[in-house]
Each structure stands twice: as structure tokens, then as C-alpha cells.
C-alpha positions, 0 to 999 in steps of 0.5 A: 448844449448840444442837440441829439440828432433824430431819426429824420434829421438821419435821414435828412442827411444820407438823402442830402449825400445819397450820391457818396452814399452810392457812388464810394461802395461802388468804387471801392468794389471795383476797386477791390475786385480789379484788384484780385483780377490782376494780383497773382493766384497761389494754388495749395494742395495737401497730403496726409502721411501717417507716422506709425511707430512699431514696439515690436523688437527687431533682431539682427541676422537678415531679413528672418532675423537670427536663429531660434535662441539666439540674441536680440537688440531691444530699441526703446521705443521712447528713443525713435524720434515722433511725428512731431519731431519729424515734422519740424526737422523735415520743415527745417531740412526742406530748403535743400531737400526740396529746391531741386525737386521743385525747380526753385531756390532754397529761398523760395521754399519755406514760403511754399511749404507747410507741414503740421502735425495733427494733435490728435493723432501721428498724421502729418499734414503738408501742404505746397503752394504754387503759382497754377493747380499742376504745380502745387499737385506736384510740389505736394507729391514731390515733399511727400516723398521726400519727407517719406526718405527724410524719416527713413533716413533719420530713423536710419541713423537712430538704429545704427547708433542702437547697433553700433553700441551694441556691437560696442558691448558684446565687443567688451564682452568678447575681450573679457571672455577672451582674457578670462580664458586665457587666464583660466587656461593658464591656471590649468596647466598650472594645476594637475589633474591627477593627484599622487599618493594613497587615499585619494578618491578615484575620479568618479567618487571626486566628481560625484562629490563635487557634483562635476560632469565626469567627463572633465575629472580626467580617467575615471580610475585615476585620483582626479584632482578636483580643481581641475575638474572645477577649472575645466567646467568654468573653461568649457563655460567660458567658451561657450559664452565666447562662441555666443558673442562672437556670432552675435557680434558678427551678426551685428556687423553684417547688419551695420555693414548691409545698406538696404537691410539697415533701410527695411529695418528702419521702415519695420520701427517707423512706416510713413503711410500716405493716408491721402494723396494731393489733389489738384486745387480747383480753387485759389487761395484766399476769398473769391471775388463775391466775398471781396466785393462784399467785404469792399461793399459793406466799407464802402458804405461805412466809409460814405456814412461816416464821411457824409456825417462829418461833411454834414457837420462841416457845413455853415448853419443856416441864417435865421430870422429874430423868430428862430425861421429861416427867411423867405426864399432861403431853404435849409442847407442853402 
């Protein structure tokens, strides 16, 4: 039957290994703080950008958009990309986009980088890593901007993509006016505008009748025929809706065709704002040296007792007399 130990024979055995009780959690701080003396220090510094998406509609013809009036393109918000989006491509794009900014190799990049959207909000948080405070400060200002362009640019594409299929459709609108007219004109000129015979209405009765603008029945005391009246209303018609998109079409190319302008209008749906610039670390990543000593103190210790406890049970028993006592000149331990 095993025997429970007491708080004296406890005591009894950290006083025989006091020493390892001592010297190990000593050791083993120094050890730990030796060892983050010599380790390399990492600095990080971080910055704070806001992805802001605008709803507002922005239309084609220049910086003052088009004339009063005239046509628009709508972009569904839902089609921009979001923070999140953002932030996963541009960590995905970073090895190229940043090695030659921070002097490195693509390699080394994705080690050195993290950018996080905040679940809260449309902030992005990124934050650079580097060997000394100086450089982290600038590698953190360096991604800042680069991720500012990486947004522009693919915000970019998206509304180019929105105008060029615009530009796609009011081009089918154009052709269909286009063949409707010629077809229309050609009807025309197949029908005659002034019909013969007697008891035909002038052309002011046919176009009161016909509820037409007498200006397209011809001489008004003439025998007008009324399909021609009819045609040349849906010509006129035709016309002006042709006008329409061919200027809104030449709108939409002048935009597509205009660099800088497709660049602002990106900026107007999507606008990075830096909300916090990077400062320079005053400290290095990771616990300080109190904190590692502390931590390499307290298993130290644990380390010691446990060790001590089972060098304890390790040892031989002492020899003992018919009377259970140990004999004379023997002590315990011995």
C-alpha cells in the first residue's frame, strides 16, 4: 500500500534538492534571455485605409458629366468589388506589386505583409514587417500606396467593362435606328403624298383628323394622303432617337478613350482614404526580456520540482532496524 506524502516530507524533499531548485530556473532565464539578445529583431508598422463605396450615378461627357437631359450609365453598386475583395487580391498581387518598392524578392514578401479587413467596417488594416523601425515605417507607407493604385486600377476595369457594354447596346441601338430608317424612307418614297381624285379631304382636314402635325401632310390645300403623314411622323421619330445615340454613343468613347478621366471616375465609386499613417515601432515584436524571463523563471522551477520529486523517488530507502528505526549513526537520506 502506497504511502501519501505530507506537507513535511514536501518540504523535506525541495530542502534536500534546494540547490536544483535554485540553480535550473536561473539557468534556464538566462538561457531564454541570452537567447532573444542574439535572435534578429522584426519591427511592424501598420496603417489604416477606408474603402469607401459611393451609390451615386456617374455619367459619361467629362469631368461636369453630360448635358442637362441627357443619357447616363447606372453601375450597380453590388457589381464593384468590396473591401474584402480588395484586400485578399491586393495580398494576393503584393509579391509583384511591392518587391521592387521594398528592395526584396517576391519571395520574401508574403512573410512581411498582412492586410486585414476589419469586420466592422470597410477599413483595411496593413501591416509591414522589417528588420529595423525605419524600414517597417516605410514598407508600411510603400503597401499603402500601392494598395491605394491596386484599387484604383481594378475599380478601373470594372467601370470599363460597365461602358464598353454600354457602349455595346447603344451601338445595337444605333444600327437598328439606322435600318429602321432606311427602311422607312424607302416606304416613303414608295407612297404618295398627295392623293388624286375628287372627294379627298385637304391636307389640314386629313391631319386634324389623324391628329398629325400639319407640317408633315405636305401643301395644306392639297388632298394629303395620310400614310405619308403617318410615315413621315415615325421618320422624324426615328431620327431623333438616332441623334440620341449617336451623341450618347460618342460620349461613351470619349470617356473609354480618356485614361485619366477613366482613373478620376474610378475614384468617384471607390475612394481609399488613409485613415492612419504608419508609425515607426518603438518596440520589437514578440514579449520583452522581463516577460521572457519570467516565463523561462516559472518552468524553470516547474521543471526543477518535478525533477527533484522524481530523483527523490529514485533514491535507495534507508536501511532500518527490527524496530522500524534507522541505526545509530545513520541518518535519513544517507
Amino acid at each position: 500500500m502506497e504511502e501519501e506524502l505530507s506537507l513535511r516530507d514536501i518540504a523535506d524533499v525541495l530542502g534536500r534538492y534546494r540547490t536544483l531548485l535554485i540553480v535550473t530556473p536561473l539557468l534556464l532565464a538566462a538561457a531564454a534571455v541570452g537567447a532573444v539578445s542574439v535572435l534578429p529583431k522584426t519591427y511592424t508598422a501598420e496603417t489604416i485605409v477606408a474603402v469607401n463605396a459611393s451609390a451615386a450615378v456617374q455619367t459619361p461627357g467629362g469631368q461636369n458629366g453630360p448635358p442637362n437631359g441627357a443619357r447616363s450609365v447606372v453601375v450597380d453598386p453590388a457589381r464593384l468589388p468590396n473591401a474584402a475583395s480588395l484586400a485578399s487580391g491586393f495580398t494576393a498581387a503584393a509579391p509583384d506589386l511591392l518587391s521592387d518598392a521594398w528592395n526584396t524578392t517576391p519571395e520574401n514578401v508574403p512573410s512581411a505583409l498582412a492586410v486585414t479587413k476589419e469586420d466592422s467596417s470597410s477599413t483595411v488594416t496593413i501591416r509591414a514587417s522589417a528588420s529595423t523601425p525605419a524600414q517597417a515605417q516605410t514598407r508600411a507607407a510603400l503597401a499603402a500606396d500601392r494598395f491605394g493604385k491596386y484599387v484604383g486600377s481594378i475599380v478601373g476595369r470594372t467601370i470599363t467593362k460597365e461602358y464598353r457594354a454600354a457602349l455595346q447596346d447603344v451601338q445595337l441601338d444605333v444600327n437598328s435606328n439606322r435600318a429602321t430608317l432606311a427602311t422607312l424612307r424607302e416606304r416613303l418614297g414608295d407612297t404618295p403624298q398627295i392623293l388624286q381624285g375628287r372627294g379627298q379631304p385637304s391636307g389640314r382636314t386629313a391631319a386634324a383628323g389623324a391628329g398629325l402635325d400639319a407640317r408633315f401632310t405636305g401643301s395644306s390645300d392639297q388632298p394629303t394622303n395620310p400614310a405619308y403623314a403617318v410615315l413621315a411622323v415615325r421618320i422624324a421619330e426615328v431620327e431623333t432617337a438616332l441623334a440620341d445615340n449617336e451623341a450618347f454613343a460618342g460620349r461613351l468613347r470619349a470617356v473609354l478613350s480618356d485614361a485619366a478621366g477613366l482613373s478620376a471616375l474610378a475614384g468617384r465609386y471607390v475612394q481609399p482614404t488613409l485613415l492612419a499613417s504608419p508609425q515607426r515601432p518603438v518596440r520589437p515584436d514578440g514579449p520583452g526580456r522581463a516577460v521572457v524571463a519570467v516565463i523561462a523563471l516559472l518552468l524553470g522551477l516547474f521543471l526543477a520540482t518535478l525533477l527533484a520529486f522524481v530523483l527523490n523517488a529514485l533514491r535507495r530507502p534507508a536501511p532500518t532496524n527490527a524496530n522500524g528505526r534507522l541505526p545509530v549513526g545513520v541518518r535519513q537520506g544517507d
